[in-house]
N, C-alpha and C positions, 0 to 999 in steps of 0.2 A: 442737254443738261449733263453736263459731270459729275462721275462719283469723285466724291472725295473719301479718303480715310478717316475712320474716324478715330478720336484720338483716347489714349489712356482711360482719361477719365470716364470719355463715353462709351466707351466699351465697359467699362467697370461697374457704372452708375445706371445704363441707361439713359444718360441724358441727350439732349442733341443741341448739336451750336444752332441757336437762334440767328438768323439774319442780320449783320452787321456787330453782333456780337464778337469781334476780331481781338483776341486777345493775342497776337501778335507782334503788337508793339507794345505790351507792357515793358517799361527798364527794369532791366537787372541789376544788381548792385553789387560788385565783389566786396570781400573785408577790407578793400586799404579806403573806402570812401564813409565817411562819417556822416550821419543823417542821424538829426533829432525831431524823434517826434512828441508833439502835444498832445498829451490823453485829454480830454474832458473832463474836468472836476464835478463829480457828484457832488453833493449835498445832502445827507443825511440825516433827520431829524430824532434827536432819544427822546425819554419820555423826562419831563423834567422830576424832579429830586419832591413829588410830594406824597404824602400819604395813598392817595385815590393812584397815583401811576404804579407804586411797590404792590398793588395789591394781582392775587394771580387772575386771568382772564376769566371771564366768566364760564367758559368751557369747562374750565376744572372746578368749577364750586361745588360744592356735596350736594345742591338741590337739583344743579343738571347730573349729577352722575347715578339720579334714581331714572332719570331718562332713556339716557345713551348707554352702550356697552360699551367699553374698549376689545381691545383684540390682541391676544396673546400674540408673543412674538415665539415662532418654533423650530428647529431643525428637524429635518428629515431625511435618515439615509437607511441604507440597505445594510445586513449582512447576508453570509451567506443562507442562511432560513430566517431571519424576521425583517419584519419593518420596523424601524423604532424613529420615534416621536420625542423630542424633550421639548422645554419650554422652562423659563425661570418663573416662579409661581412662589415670588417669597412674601413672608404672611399668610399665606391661604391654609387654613384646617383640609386635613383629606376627607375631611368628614362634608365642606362645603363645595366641593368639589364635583362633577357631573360630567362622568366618559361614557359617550355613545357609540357605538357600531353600529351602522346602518350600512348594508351593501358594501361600498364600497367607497364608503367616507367615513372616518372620523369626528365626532363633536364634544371639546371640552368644553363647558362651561362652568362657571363657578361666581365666586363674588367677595374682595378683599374689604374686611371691614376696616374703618378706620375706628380707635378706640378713643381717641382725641379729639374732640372739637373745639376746632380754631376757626375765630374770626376770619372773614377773609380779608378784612383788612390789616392784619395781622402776618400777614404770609411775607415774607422776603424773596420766597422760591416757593411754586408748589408745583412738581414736574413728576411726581407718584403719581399714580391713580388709583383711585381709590371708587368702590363699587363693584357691579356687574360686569362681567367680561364673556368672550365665547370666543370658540375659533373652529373653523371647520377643517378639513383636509381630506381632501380628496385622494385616494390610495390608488398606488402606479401599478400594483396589483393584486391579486386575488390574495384575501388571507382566510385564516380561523378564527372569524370573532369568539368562538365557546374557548379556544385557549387564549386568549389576551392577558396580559398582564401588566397593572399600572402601579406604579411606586413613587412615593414625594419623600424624598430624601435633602434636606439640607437648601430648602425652596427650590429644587430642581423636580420636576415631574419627569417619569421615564414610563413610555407607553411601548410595549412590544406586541408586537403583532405577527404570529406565525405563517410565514406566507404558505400558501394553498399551493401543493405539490399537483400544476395544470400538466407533466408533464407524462406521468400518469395514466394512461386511458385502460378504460373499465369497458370490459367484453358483458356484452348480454345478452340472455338467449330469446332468438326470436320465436313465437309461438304461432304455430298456423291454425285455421278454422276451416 
């Protein structure tokens, strides 16, 4: 049995050329040779133009969103001493609002009330959520949950988190018996 080389992509991938798999005589094609190809035409069905199709999916109705929570969408980056946390959070009271420290996660949760009730057959668009929501985040490292600091400013939430100076070590004195 011969070795052979193996090539580019199996080096790259891990793959290995299967048996008769000769990709060898694939043609090439320079720019002065013309080739047209035929896509396949899809077929796409919309919803027709009635009442019952405009209305929003039953996912977002107000009676499933006593159900379900949504989930905050957040940024997470570092400075040099905090962690900080945002999230866009417009409509929400900071008073309905709910920031946890646990170890070494995060948990917002909260819950945007709607003050409006609309039919849902009514809806043209309904792409808000509206309800209970939460989000966890799990923290990349040590902080101070007793100094934390959380502020909603302008439907933005800003969560700072002082990170825990690990680099620090603490001598202690050993006691004999």
């Amino acid at each position: 049995m011969t070795k052979q080389k193996k090539s580019f992509f199996e080096r790259l991938t891990g793959a290995k050329n299967m048996e008769g798999d000769d990709f060898s005589e694939v043609p090439v094609y320079n720019e002065e040779e013309k080739n047209t190809v035929t896509m396949r035409e899809e077929t796409t069905s919309y919803p027709v133009r009635e009442e019952e199709s405009w209305a929003a999916p039953s996912s977002f109705s107000q009676a499933d969103n006593d159900a379900t929570e949504g989930q905050l969408t957040i940024d997470v980056y570092q400075t040099e001493n905090d962690i900080v946390i945002k999230s866009t959070i417009a409509g929400v009271k900071p008073e309905d609002l709910d920031v946890s420290i646990n170890n070494d996660m995060v948990t917002v949760k909260g819950e945007r009330k709607n003050e409006e009730v609309v039919e849902n057959g009514n809806y043209y668009y309904q792409e808000c959520y509206w309800g209970s929501f939460s989000r966890s985040v799990l923290l990349p490292v040590d902080v101070l949950p007793e100094k934390a600091d959380a502020s909603l400013k302008n439907g933005i939430l800003t969560i700072r988190l002082p990170k825990a100076d690990t680099t620090r070590t603490k001598k202690i004195q050993v006691r004999g018996f």
